[in-house]
PDB file of N, CA, C and O in Angstrom, chain B, residues numbered from 101:
ATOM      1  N   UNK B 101     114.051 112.598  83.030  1.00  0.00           N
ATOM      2  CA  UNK B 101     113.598 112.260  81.711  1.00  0.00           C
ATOM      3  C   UNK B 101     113.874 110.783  81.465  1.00  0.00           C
ATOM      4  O   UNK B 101     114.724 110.029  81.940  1.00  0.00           O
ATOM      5  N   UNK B 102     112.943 110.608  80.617  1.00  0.00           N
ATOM      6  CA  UNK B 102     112.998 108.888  80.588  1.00  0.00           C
ATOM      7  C   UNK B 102     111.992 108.571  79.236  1.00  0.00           C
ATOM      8  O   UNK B 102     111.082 109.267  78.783  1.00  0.00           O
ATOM      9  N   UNK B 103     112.424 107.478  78.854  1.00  0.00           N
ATOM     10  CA  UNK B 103     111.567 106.344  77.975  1.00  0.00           C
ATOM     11  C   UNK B 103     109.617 106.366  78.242  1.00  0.00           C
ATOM     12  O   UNK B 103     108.896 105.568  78.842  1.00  0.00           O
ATOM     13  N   UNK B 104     109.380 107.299  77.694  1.00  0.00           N
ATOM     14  CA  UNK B 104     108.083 107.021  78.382  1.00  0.00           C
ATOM     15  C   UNK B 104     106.810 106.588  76.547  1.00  0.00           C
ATOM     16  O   UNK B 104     107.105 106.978  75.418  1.00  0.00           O
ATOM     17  N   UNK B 105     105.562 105.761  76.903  1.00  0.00           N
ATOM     18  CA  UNK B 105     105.097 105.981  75.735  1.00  0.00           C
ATOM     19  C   UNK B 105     104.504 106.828  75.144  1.00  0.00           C
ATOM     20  O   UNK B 105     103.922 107.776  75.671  1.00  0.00           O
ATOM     21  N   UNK B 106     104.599 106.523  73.627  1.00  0.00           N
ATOM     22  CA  UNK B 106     104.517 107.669  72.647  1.00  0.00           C
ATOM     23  C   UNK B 106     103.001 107.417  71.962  1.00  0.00           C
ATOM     24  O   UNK B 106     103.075 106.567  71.075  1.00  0.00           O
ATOM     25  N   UNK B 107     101.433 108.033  72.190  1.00  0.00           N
ATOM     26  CA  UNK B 107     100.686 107.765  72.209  1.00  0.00           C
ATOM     27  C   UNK B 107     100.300 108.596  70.919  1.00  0.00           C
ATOM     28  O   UNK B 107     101.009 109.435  70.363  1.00  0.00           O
ATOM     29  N   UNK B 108      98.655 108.068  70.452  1.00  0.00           N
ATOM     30  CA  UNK B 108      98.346 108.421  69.115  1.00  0.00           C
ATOM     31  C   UNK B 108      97.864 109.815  69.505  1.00  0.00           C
ATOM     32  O   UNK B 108      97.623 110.595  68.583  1.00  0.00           O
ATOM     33  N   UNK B 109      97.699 110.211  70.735  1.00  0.00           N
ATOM     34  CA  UNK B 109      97.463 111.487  70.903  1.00  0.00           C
ATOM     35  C   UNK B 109      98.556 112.235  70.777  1.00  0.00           C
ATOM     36  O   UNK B 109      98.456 112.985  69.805  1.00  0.00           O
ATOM     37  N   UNK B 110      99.533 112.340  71.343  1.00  0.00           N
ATOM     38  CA  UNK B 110     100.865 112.664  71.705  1.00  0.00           C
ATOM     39  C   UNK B 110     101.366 113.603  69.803  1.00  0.00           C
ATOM     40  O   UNK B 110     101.772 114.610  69.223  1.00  0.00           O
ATOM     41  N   UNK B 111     100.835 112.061  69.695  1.00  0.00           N
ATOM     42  CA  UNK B 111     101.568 112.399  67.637  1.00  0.00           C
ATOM     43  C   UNK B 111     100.551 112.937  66.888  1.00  0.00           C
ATOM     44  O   UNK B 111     100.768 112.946  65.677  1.00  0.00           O
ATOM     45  N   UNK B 112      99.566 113.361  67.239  1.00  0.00           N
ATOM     46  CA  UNK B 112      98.471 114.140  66.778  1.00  0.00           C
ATOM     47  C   UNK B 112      98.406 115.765  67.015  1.00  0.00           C
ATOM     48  O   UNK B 112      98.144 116.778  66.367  1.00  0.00           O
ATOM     49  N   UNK B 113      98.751 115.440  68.164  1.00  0.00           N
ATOM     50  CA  UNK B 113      99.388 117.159  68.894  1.00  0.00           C
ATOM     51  C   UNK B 113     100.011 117.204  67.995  1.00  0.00           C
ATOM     52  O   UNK B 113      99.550 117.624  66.933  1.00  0.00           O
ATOM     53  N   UNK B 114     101.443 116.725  68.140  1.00  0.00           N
ATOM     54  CA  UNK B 114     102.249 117.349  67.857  1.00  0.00           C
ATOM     55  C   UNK B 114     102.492 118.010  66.141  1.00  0.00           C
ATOM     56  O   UNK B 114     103.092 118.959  65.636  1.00  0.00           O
ATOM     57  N   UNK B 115     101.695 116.950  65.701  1.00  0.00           N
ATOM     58  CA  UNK B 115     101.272 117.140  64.014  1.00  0.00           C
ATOM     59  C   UNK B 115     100.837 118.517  63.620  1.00  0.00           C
ATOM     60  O   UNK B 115     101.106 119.330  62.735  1.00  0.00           O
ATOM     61  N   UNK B 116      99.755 118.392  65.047  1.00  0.00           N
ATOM     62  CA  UNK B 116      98.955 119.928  64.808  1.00  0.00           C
ATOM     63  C   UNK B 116      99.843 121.359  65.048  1.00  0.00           C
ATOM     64  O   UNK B 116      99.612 122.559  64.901  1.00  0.00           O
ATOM     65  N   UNK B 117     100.763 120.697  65.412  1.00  0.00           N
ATOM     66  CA  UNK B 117     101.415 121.902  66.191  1.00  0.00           C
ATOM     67  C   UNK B 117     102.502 122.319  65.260  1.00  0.00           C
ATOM     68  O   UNK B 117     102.791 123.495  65.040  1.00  0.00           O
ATOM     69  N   UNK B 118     103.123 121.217  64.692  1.00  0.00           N
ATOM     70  CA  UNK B 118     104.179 121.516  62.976  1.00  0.00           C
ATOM     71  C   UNK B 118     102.975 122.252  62.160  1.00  0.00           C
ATOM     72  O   UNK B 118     103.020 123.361  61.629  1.00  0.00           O
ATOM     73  N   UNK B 119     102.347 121.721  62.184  1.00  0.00           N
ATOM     74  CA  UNK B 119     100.916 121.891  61.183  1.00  0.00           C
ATOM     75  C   UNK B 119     100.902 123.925  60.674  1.00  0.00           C
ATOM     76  O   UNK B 119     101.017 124.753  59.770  1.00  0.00           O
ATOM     77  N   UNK B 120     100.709 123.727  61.859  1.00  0.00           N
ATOM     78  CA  UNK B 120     100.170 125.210  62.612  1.00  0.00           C
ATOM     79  C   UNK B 120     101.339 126.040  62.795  1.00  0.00           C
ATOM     80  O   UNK B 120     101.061 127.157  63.231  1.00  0.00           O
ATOM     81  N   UNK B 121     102.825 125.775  62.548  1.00  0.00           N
ATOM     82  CA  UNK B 121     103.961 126.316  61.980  1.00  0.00           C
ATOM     83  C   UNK B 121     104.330 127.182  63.868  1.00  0.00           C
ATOM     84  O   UNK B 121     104.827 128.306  63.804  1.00  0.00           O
ATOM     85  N   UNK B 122     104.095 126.671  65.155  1.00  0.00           N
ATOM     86  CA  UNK B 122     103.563 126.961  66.297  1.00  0.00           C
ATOM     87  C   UNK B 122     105.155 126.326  66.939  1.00  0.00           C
ATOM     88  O   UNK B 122     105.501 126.480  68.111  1.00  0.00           O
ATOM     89  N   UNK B 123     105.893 125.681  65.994  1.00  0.00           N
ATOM     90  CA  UNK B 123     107.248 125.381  67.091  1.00  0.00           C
ATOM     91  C   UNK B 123     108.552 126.175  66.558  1.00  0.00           C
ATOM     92  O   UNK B 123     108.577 125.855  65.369  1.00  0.00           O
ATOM     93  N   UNK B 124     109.361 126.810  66.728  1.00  0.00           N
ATOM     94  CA  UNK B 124     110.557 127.729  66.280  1.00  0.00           C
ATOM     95  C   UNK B 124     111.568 127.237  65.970  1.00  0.00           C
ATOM     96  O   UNK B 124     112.348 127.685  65.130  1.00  0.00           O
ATOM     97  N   UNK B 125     111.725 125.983  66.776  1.00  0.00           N
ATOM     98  CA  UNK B 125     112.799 125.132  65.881  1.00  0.00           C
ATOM     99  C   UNK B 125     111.902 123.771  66.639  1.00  0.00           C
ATOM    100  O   UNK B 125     111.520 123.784  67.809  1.00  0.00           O
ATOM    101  N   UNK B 126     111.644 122.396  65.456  1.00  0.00           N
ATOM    102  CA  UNK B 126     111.374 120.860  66.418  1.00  0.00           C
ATOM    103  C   UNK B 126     112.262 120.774  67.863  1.00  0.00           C
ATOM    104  O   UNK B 126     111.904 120.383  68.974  1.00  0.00           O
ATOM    105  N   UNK B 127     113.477 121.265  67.424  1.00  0.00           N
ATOM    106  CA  UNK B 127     114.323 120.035  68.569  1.00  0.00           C
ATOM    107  C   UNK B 127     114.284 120.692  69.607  1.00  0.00           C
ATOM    108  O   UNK B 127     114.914 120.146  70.512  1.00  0.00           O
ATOM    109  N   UNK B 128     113.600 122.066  70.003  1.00  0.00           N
ATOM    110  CA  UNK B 128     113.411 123.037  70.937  1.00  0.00           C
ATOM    111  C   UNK B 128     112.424 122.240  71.611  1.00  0.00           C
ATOM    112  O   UNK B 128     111.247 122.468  71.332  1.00  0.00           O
ATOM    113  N   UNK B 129     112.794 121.019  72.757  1.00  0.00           N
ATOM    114  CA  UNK B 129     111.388 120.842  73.506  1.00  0.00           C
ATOM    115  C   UNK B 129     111.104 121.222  74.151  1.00  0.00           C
ATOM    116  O   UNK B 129     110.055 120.788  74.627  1.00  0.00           O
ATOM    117  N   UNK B 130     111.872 122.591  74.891  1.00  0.00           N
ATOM    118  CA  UNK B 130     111.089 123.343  75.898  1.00  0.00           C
ATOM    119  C   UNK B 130     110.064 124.015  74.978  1.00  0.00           C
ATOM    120  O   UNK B 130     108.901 123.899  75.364  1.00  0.00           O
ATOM    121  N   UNK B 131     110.262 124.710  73.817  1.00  0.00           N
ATOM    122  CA  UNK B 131     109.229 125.878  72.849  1.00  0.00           C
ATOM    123  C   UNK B 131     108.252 124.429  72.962  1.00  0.00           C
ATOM    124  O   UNK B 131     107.153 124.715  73.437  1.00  0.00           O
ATOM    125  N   UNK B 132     108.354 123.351  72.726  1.00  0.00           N
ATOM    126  CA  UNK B 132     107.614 122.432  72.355  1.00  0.00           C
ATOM    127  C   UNK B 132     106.733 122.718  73.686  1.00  0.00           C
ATOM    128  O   UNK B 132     106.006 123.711  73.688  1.00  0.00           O
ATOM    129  N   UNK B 133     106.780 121.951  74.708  1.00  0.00           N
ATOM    130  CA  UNK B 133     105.970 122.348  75.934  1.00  0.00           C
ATOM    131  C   UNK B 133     105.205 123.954  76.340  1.00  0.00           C
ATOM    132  O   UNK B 133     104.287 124.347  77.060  1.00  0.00           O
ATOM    133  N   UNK B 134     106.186 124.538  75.417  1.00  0.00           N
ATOM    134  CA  UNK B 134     105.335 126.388  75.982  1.00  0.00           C
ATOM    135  C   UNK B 134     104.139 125.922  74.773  1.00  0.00           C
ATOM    136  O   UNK B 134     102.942 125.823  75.043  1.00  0.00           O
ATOM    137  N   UNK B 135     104.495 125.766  73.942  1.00  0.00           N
ATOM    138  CA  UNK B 135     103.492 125.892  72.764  1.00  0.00           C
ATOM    139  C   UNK B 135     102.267 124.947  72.621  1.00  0.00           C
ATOM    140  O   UNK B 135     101.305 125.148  71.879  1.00  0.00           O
ATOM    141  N   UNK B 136     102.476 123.749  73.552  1.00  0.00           N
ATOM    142  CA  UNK B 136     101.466 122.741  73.809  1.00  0.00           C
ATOM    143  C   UNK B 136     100.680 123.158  75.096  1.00  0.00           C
ATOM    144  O   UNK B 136      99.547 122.721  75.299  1.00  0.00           O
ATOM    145  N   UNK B 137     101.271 123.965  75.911  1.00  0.00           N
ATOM    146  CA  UNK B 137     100.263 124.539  76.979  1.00  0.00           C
ATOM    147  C   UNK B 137      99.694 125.581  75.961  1.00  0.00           C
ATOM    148  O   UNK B 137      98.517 125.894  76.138  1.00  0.00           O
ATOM    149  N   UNK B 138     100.243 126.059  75.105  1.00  0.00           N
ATOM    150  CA  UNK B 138      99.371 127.250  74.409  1.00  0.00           C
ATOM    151  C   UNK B 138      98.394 126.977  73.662  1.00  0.00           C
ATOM    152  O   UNK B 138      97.477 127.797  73.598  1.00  0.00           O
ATOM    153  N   UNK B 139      98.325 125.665  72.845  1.00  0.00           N
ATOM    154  CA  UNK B 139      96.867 125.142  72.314  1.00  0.00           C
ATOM    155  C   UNK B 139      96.078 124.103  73.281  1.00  0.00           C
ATOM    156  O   UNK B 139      95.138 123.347  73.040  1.00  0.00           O
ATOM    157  N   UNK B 140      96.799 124.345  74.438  1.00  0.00           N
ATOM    158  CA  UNK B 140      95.673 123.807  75.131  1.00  0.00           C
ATOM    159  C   UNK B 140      95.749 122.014  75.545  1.00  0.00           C
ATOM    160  O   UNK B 140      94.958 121.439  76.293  1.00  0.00           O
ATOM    161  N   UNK B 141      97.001 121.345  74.775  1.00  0.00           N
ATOM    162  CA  UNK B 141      97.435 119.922  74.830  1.00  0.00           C
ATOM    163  C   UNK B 141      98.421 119.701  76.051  1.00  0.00           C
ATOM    164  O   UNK B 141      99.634 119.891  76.139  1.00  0.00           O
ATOM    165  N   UNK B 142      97.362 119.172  77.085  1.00  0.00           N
ATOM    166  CA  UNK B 142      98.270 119.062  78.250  1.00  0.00           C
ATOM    167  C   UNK B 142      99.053 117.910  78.151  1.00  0.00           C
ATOM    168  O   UNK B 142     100.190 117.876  78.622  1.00  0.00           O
ATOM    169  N   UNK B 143      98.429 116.759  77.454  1.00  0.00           N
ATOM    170  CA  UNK B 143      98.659 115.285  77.253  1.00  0.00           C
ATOM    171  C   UNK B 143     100.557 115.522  76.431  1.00  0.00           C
ATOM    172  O   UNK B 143     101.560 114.874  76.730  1.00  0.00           O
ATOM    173  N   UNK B 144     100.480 116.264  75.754  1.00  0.00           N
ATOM    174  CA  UNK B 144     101.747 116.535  75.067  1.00  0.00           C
ATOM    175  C   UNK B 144     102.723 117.667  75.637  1.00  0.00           C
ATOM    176  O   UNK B 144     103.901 117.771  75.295  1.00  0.00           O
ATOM    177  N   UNK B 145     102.233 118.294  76.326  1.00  0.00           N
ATOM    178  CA  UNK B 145     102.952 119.320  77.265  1.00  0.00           C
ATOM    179  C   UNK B 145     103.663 117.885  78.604  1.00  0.00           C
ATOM    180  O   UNK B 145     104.840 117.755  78.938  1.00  0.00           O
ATOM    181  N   UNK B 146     102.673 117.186  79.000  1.00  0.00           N
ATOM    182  CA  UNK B 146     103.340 116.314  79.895  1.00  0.00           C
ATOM    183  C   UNK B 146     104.248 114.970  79.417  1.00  0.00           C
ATOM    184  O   UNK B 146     105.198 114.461  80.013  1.00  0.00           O
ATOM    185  N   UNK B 147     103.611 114.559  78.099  1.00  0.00           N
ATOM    186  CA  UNK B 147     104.609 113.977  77.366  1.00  0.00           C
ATOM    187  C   UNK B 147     106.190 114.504  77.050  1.00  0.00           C
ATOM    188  O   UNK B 147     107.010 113.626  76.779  1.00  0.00           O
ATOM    189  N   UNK B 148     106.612 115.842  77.077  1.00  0.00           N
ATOM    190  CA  UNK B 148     107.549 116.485  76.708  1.00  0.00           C
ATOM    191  C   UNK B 148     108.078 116.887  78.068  1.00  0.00           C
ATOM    192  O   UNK B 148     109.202 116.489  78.374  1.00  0.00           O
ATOM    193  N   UNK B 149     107.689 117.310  78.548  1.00  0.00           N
ATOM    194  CA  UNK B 149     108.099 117.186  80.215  1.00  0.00           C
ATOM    195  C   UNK B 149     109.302 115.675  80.720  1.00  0.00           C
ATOM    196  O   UNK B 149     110.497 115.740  81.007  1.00  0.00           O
ATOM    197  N   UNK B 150     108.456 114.535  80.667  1.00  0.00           N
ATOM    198  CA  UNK B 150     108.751 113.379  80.782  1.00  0.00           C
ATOM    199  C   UNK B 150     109.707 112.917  79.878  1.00  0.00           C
ATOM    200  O   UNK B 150     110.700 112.524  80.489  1.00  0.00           O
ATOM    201  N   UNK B 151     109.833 112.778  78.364  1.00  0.00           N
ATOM    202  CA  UNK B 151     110.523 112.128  78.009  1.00  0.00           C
ATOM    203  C   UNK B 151     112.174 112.896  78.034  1.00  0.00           C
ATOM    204  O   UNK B 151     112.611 113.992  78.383  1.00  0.00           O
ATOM    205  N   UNK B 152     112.661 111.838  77.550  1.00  0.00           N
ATOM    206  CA  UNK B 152     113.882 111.912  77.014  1.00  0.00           C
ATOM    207  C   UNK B 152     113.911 112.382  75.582  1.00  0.00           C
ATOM    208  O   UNK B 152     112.961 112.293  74.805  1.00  0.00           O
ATOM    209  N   UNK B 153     115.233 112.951  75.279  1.00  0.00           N
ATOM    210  CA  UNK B 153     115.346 113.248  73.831  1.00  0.00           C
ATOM    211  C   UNK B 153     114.822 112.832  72.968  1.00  0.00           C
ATOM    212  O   UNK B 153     114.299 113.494  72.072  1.00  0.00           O
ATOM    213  N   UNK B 154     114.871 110.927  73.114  1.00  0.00           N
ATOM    214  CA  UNK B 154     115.544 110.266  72.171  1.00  0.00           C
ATOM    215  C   UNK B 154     113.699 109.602  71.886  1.00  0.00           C
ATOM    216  O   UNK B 154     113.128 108.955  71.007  1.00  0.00           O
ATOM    217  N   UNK B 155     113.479 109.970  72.654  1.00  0.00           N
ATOM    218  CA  UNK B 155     111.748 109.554  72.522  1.00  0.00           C
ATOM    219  C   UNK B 155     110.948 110.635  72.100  1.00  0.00           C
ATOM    220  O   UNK B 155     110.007 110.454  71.328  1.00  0.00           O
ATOM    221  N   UNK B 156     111.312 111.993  72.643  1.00  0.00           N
ATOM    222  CA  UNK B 156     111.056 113.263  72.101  1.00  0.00           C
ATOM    223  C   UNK B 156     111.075 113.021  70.455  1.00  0.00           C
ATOM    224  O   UNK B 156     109.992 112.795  69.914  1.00  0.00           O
ATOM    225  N   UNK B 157     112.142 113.060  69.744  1.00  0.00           N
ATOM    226  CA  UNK B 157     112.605 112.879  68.618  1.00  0.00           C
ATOM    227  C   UNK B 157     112.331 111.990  67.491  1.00  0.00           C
ATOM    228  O   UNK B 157     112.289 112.226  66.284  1.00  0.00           O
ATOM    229  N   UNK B 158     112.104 110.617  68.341  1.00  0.00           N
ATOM    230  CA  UNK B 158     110.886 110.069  67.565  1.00  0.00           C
ATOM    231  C   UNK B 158     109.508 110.048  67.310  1.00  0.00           C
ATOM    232  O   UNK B 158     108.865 109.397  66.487  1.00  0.00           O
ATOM    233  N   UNK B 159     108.979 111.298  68.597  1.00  0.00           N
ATOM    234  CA  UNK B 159     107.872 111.181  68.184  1.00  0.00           C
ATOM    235  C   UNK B 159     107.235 112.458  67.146  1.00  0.00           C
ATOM    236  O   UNK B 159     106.109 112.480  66.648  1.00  0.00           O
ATOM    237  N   UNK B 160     108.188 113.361  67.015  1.00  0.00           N
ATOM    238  CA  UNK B 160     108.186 114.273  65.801  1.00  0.00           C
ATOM    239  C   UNK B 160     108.715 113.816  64.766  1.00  0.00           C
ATOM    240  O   UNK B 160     108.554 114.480  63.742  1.00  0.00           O
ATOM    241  N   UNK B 161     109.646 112.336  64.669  1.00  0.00           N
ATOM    242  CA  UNK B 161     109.694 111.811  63.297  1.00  0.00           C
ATOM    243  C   UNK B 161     108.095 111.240  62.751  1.00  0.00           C
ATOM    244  O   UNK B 161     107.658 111.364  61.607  1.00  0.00           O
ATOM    245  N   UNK B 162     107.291 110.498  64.093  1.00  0.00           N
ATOM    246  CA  UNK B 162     106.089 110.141  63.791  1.00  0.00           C
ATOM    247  C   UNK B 162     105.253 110.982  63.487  1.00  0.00           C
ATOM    248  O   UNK B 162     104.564 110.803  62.483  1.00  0.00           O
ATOM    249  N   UNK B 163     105.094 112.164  64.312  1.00  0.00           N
ATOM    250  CA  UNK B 163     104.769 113.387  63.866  1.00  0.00           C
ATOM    251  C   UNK B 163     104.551 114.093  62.037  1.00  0.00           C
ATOM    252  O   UNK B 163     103.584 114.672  61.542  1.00  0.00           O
ATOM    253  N   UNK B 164     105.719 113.769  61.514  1.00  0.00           N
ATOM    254  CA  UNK B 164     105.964 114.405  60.321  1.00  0.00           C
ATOM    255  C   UNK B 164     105.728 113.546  59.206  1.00  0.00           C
ATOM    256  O   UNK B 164     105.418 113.944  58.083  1.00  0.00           O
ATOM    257  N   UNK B 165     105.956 111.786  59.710  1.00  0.00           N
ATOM    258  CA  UNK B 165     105.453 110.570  58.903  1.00  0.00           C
ATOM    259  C   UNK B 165     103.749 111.121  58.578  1.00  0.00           C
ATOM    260  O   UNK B 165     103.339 111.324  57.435  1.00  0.00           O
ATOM    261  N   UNK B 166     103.115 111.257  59.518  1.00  0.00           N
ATOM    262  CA  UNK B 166     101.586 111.374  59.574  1.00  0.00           C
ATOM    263  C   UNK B 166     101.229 112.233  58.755  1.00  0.00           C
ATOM    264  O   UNK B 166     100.262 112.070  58.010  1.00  0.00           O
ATOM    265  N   UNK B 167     102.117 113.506  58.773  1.00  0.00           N
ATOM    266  CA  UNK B 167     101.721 114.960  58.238  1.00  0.00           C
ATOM    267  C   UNK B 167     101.892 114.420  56.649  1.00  0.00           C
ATOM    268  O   UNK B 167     101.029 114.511  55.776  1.00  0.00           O
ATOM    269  N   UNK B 168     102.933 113.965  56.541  1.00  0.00           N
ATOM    270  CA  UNK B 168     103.528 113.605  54.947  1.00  0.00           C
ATOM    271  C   UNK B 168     102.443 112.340  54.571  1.00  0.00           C
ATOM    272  O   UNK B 168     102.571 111.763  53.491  1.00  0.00           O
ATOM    273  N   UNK B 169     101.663 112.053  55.264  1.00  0.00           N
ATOM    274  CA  UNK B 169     101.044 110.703  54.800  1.00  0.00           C
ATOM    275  C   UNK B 169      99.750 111.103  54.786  1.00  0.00           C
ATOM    276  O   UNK B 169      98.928 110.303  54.339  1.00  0.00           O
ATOM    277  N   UNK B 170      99.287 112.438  55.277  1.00  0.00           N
ATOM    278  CA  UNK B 170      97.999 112.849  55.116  1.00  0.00           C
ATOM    279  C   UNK B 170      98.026 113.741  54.141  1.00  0.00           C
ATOM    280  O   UNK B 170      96.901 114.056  53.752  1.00  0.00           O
ATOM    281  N   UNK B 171      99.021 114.325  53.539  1.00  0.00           N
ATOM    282  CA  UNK B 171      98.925 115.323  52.472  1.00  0.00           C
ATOM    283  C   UNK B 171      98.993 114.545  51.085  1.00  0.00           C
ATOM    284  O   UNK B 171      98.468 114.877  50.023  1.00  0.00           O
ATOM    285  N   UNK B 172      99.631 113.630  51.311  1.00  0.00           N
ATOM    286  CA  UNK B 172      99.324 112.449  50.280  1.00  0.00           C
ATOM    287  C   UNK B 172      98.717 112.011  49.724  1.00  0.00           C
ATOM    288  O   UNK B 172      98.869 111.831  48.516  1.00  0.00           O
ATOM    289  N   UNK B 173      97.310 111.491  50.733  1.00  0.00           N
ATOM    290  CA  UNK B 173      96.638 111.054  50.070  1.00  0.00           C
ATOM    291  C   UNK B 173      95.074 111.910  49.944  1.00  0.00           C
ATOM    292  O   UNK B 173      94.197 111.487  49.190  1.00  0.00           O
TER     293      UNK B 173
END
């Protein structure tokens, strides 16, 4: 696991996937990876594979920025 980048796809998945109430707990990134092969987002199944926590973690903070910024407006 490592530093890898965090793409506008990546945070779109994953949006969809809070969205869609589809993860059991966020910080679960293995459920994260079962559940991204399950809609079909390989791009974020291999993103979660690869990273590290600490990149994991920000990208469900970006994740939830988006969600909170689209219900907004």
């Amino acid at each position: 696991m490592t530093r890898v980048p965090i793409t506008d796809d990546v945070v779109e998945q994953l949006s969809e996937l809070l969205e869609a109430d589809a993860l059991d707990h966020e910080h679960n990134y293995m459920g994260a990876q079962f559940a991204a092969r399950d809609y079909g987002f390989e791009e974020l199944a291999q993103f979660v594979y690869e990273a590290d926590a600490a990149t994991y973690y920000e990208a469900i903070q970006q994740a939830k920025a988006d969600r909170q910024a689209s219900s907004t407006s």
